[in-house]
C-alpha positions in Angstrom: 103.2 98.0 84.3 105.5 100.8 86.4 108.4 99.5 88.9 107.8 100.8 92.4 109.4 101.3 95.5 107.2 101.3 98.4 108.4 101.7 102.5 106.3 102.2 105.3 105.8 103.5 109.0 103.5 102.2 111.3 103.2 104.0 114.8 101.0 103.3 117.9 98.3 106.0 117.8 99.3 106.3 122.0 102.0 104.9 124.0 99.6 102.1 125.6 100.0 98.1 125.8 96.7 97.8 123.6 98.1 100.7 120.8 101.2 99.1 120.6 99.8 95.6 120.5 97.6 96.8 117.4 101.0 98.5 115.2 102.8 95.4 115.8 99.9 93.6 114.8 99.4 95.5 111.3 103.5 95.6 111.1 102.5 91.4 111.0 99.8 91.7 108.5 102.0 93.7 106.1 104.6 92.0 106.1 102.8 88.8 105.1 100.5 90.7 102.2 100.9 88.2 99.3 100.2 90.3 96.4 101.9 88.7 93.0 103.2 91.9 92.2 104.7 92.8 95.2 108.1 91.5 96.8 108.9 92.0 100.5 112.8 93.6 100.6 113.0 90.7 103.6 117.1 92.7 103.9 114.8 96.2 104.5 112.2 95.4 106.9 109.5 98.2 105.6 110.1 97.9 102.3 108.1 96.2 99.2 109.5 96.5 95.3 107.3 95.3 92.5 104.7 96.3 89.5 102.1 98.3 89.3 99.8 99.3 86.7 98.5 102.7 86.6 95.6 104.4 84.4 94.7 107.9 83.8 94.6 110.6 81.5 97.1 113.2 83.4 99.8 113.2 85.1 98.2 113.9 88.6 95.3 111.2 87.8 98.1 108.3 87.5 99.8 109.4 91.0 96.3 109.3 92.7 95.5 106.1 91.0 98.7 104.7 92.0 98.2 106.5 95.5 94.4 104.4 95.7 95.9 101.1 94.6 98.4 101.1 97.5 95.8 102.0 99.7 93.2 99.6 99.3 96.2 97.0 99.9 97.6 98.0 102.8 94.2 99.2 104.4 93.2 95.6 104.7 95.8 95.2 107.0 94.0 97.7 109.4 91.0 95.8 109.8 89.9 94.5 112.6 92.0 97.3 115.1 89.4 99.4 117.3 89.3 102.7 116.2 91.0 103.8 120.0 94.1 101.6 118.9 94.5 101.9 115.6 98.1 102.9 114.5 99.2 105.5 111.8 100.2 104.1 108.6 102.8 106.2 107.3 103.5 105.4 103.2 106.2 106.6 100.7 106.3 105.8 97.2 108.3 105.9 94.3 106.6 104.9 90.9 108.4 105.1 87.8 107.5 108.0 85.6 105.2 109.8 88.2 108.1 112.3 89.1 108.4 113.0 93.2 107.9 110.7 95.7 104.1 110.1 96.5 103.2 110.4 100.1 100.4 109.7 102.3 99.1 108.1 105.2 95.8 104.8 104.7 92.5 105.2 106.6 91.0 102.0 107.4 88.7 100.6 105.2 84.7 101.1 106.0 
């Protein structure tokens, strides 16, 4: 198991009642994830600390498996949002002893 430090960025895909309705919406569902390895920084409101295992044989194959696990967490949290409202999701990640900072933004899950 790795320490991480994870923050986040969720934007309204268009300045609109309904798109901003929808961010706040997956800013609610993040928030409340309640993952056992994962504590919300409740003093840094986009911010989770925690544990994370990663697997692969390189390098570059434990950032992307890293960079899927996070994923698949917080693209939960998209569900649900019509495709014309849903928000960016905006991640940076910091996972020790996989160098620089691993960036990238979740697709909602199919």
């Amino acid at each position: 198991m790795r320490n991480f430090l994870l923050t986040y960025s969720v934007r309204g895909a268009r300045n609109s009642i309904e798109c901003e309705r929808a961010a706040r919406h997956v800013r609610d569902k993040i928030a409340s994830i309640d993952n056992l390895y994962w504590s919300k920084k409740l003093e840094v409101e986009t911010t989770f600390s925690g544990f994370i295992g990663v697997l692969g044989s390189s390098h570059q194959s434990r950032r992307q498996h890293a960079k899927r696990h996070f994923s698949q967490v917080l693209a939960d949290c998209l569900n649900g949002i019509p495709h014309a409202h849903l928000p960016e999701l905006h991640v940076v990640a910091l996972v020790d002893g996989l160098g620089d900072p691993i960036e990238f933004d979740v697709e909602q899950s199919r």
